[in-house]
N, C-alpha and C positions, 0 to 999 in steps of 0.2 A: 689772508691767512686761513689756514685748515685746520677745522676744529678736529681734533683728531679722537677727542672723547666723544663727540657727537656721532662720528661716524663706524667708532667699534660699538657702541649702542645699537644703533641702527641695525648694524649686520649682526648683531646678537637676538634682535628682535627678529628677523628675518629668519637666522638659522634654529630659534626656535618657531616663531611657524610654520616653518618648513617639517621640521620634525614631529610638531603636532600634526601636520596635515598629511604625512606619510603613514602614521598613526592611526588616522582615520580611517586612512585607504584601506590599507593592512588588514585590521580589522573587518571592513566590512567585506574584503576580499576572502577571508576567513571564513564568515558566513554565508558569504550570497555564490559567487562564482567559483571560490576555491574547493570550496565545503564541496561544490555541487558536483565537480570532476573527480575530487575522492571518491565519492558517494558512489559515483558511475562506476569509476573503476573498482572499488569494493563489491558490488555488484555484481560483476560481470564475472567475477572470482569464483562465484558460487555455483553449486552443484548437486543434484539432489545426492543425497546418503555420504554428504561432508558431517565432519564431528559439529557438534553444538563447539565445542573448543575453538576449533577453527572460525565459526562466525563471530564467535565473542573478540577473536585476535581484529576482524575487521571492522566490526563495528562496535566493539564494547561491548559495557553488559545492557543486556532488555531491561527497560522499564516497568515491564507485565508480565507475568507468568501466572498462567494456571493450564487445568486439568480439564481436559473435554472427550469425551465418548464420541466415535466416530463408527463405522461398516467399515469391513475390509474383507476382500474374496479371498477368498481361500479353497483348499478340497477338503476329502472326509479322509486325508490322510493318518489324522491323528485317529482315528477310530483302530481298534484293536486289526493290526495285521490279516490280511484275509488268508484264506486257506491255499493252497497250490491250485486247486483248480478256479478257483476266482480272484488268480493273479491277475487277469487279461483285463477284467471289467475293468471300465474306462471310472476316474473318479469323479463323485460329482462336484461340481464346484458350490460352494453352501459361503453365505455372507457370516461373519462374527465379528461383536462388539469388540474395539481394543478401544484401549486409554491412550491418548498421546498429550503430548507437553507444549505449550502453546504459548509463543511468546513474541512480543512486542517491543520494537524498536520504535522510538521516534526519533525522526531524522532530523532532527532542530525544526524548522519551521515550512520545511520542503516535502518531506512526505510520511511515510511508514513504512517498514520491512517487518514482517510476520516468520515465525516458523514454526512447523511441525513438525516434533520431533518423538521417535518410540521410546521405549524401553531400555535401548541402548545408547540412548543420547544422538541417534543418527537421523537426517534433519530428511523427512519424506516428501516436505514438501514447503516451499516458501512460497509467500509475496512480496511485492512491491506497489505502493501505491503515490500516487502523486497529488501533491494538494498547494501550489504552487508554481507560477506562471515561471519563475527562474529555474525550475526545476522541469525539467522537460527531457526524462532519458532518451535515449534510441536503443530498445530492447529483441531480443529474435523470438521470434514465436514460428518455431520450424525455420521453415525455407522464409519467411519474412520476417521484415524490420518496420515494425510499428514505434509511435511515440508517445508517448503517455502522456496526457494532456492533449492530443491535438490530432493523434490520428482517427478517424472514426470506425467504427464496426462495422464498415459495408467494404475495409479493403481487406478485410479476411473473407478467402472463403464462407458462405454462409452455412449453418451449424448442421451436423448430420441427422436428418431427421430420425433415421436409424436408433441413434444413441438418445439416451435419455436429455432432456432439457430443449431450447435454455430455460432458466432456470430465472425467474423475476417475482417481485414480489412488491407491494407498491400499501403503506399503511397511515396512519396519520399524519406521521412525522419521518417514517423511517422510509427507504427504500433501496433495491438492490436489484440489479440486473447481472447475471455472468451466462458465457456459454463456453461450451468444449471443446478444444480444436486438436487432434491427433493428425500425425502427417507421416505415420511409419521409419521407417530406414530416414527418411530427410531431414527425420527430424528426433532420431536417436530413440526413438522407441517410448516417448515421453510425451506427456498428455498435457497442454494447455488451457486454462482456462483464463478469459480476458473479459471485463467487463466495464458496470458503473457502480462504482460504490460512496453511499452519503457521507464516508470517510473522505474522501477524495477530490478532485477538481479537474475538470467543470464537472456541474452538477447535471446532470439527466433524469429525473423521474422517468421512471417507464407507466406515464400516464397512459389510462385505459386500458389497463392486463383487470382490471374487473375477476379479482380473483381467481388469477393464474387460468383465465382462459384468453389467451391471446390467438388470434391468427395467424399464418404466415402473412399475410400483407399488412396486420400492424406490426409485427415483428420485422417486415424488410422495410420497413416505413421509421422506424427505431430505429435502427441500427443504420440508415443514412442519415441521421441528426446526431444522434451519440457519440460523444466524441471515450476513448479506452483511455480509464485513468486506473484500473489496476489489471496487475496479472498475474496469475496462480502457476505456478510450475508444478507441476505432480509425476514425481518418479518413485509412485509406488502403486499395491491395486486397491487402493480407497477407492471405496464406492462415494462417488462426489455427490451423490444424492445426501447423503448422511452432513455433508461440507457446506456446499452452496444452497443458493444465492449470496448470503450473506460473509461465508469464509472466503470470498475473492478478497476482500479486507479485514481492517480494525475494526473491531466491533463501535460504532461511535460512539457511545452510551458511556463507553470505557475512556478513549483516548478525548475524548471532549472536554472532560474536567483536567484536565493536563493545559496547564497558561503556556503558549506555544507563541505569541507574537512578541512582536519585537517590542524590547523594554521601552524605547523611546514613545511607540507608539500608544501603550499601556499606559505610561505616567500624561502623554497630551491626553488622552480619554480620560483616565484620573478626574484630571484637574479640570476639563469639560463638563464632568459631572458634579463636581464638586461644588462647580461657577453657577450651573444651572440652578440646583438645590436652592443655593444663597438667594439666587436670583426670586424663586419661587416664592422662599419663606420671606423676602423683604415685601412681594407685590400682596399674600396673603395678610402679612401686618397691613399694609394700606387702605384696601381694602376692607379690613374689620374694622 
């Protein structure tokens, strides 16, 4: 005879494990690989002199905002109109201070999205930075497709010596490498900047810049080990002297007191620390 209560039990227990454990999936499908192809494809959506509105619809609101002074080229157009016979003189190009709006996304526990934005809420310039091994975009910088997290700085073009930078700076605790990459017509008339930022992952000190005097051969000797964990899009004429090293990302200072790991991983550390304490103050009583 067939127990017939035993065996709707059984397949009860069953189709709720089943449902907890699809649950699970779900979830962590959510944050780890699902998260990570939104993210991509929100990303990839973007464009300099897109509204602030616009990034908010793709990524929500920024966690950060504030005000920063930057350089921006300009000419001496605003200067009072010249006369008719000193219509022809060529203008000078002259640098001036603007204020732009400066805001921070944290991407859950995969990486960061920055942006600069003017006086009309129009975004001059973004990053992206990557600080986790599941997060691994495939991004264009011109005519190439690096990966953040894993491509190194020696498969771009190396930096024009012409132009200002790169730009590193290496200090107790902090440190920052970025350089410039412009590629004309191929690459839409938009200026690139890729590098290493202590925001981001893997790590690279740019050990031995000995106060920004680097060589080119520890410079090509760097950038064959470095692997590009962020990149600066710049479609405007900000003097990147005024930005970098350190605007290729999040400021760390900033985005570090932000609890970004995973809750489970948090509460086992917790209680790690918790176990040790006890542990400590039981061997201390012993002892005295």
């Amino acid at each position: 005879m067939i127990d017939t209560k035993l065996n709707v039990w059984t397949l009860a227990a069953v189709l709720t494990a089943v449902y907890a454990l699809i649950g699970i999936v779900r979830g962590w499908w959510r944050v780890s690989l699902g998260k990570r192809r939104r993210l991509i494809r929100a990303y990839r959506r973007m464009a300099p002199y897109v509204r602030h509105d616009y990034v908010t619809q793709l990524f929500d609101e920024p966690a950060w905002e504030h005000k920063q002074v930057v350089r921006k080229y300009g000419t001496n157009a605003d200067e009072p109109e010249a006369s008719p016979t000193e219509s022809d003189v060529e203008l000078d190009v002259v640098l001036t201070d603007v204020e732009l709006t400066v805001r921070t996304w944290p991407l859950g526990l995969l990486g960061y999205l920055v942006t600069w934005c003017n006086e009309h809420d129009e975004v001059l310039m973004y990053s992206l930075t990557n600080r986790s091994r599941l997060f691994r975009p495939r991004v264009s910088i011109g005519p190439y497709r690096v990966v953040l997290g894993r491509t190194p700085l020696a498969s771009l073009p190396g930096p024009n010596r012409d132009d200002t930078g790169p730009w590193h700076e290496l200090g107790a605790r902090r440190f920052s490498y970025a350089e410039q990459h412009y590629f004309g017509n191929p690459g839409g008339y938009l200026h690139w900047a890729v590098g290493v930022s202590d925001a981001g992952s893997p790590l690279a000190p740019p050990i031995g810049c000995e106060g920004n005097t680097w060589g080119e051969a520890e410079v090509a000797e760097y950038r064959r080990a470095a692997r590009i964990n962020s990149v600066l899009v710049v479609g405007s004429t900000i003097d990147l002297d005024s930005v970098l090293p350190r605007g290729i990302a999040p400021d760390l200072d900033t985005v570090r007191l932000l609890e970004l790991r995973h809750p489970a991983r948090v509460a086992l550390a917790s209680r790690y620390y918790a176990a040790k304490s006890t542990v400590e103050r039981w061997k201390s009583r012993d002892s005295g």
